[in-house]
Structure formats: C-alpha cells, structure tokens
C-alpha positions in Angstrom: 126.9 3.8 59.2 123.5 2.2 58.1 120.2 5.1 58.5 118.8 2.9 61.4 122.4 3.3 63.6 122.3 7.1 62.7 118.3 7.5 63.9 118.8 5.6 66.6 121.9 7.5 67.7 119.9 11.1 66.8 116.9 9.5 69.2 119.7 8.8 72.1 121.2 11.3 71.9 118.2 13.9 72.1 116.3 12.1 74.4 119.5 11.9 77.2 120.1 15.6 76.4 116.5 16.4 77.5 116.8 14.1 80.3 119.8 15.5 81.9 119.4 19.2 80.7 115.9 18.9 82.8 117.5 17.0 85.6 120.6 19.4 86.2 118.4 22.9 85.6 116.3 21.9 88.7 119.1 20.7 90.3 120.9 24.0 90.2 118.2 26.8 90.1 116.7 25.8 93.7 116.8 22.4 94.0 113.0 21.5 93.1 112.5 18.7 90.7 110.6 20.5 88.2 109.0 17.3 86.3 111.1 14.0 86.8 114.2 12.8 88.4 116.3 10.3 86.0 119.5 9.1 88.2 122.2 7.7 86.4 121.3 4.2 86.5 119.1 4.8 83.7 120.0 3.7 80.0 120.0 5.5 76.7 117.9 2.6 75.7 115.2 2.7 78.6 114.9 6.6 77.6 114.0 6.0 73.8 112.0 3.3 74.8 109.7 5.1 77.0 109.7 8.0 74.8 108.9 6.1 71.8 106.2 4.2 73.6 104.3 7.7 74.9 104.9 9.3 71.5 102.6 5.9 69.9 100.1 6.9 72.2 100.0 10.3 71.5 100.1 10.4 67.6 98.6 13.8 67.3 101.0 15.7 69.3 104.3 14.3 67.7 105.1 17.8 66.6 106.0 18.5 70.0 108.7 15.9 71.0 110.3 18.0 74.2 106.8 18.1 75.7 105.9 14.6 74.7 109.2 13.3 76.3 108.6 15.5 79.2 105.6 14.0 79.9 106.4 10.5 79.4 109.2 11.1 81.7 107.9 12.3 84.6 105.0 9.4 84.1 108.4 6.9 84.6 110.5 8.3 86.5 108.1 10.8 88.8 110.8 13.3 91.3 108.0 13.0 94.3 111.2 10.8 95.6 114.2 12.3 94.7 116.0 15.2 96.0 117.8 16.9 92.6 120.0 18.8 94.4 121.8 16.1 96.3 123.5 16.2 92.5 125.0 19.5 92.8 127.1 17.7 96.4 
C-alpha cells in the first residue's frame, strides 16, 4: 500500500469516526443535534474534502483537527433541519 492510499485511508477514517461519533452522541443523549447533522448519504470523500478545505483556511489552528472538523461540519451540514433522534427509531 503506497503512503498516499494509507493517509488518505487515516484522513477517512478519522474524519467519518468524528462524524458519526458526533451524530449518534446527540442522537442518543436527548435527541439535540449538538453541532451538525451528517445523514448517511454523505461520502467519505465529501467529509475529507470539506475538512481539508476548512483546515487551509485555518492554518494556525491545525493542532486542533476535532475542533477544526467540527466546525467545518456544522458550516456544511448545519442540524437546524434535522431531527437526530429519528436515528435511534
């Protein structure tokens, strides 16, 4: 596996585990979307996409990549819309 498969599989996979860990905690401790609502039609790919694009706009707070992504996040996919806890049904 070349470096660029690997670091783009790291980047997936950390940015869909923030996604949905964020998703399903307000889903199941009282049902209010806490920051934003991502619904499974969303890609791995749309994720790092956003993510990356936010983090090049905010160079000096790379250090904090959770908070970066949760901001960028709830800029694309804002929960004013969604109810999370039609997930838990």
């Amino acid at each position: 596996m070349s470096q660029d498969v690997a670091n783009n599989l790291k980047c997936s996979a950390y940015a869909r585990g923030l996604a949905d860990g964020m998703t399903w905690t307000s889903a199941e401790f009282g049902g209010n979307c806490s920051s934003f609502f991502i619904d499974s039609a969303v890609t791995n790919r749309q994720l790092v996409e956003v993510g990356i694009a936010y983090m090049r706009s905010h160079v000096a707070n790379q250090h904090d990549a959770a908070a970066l992504l949760t901001d960028a996040f709830s800029k694309a996919w804002s929960c004013r819309d969604h109810n999370p806890t039609q997930l838990l049904n």
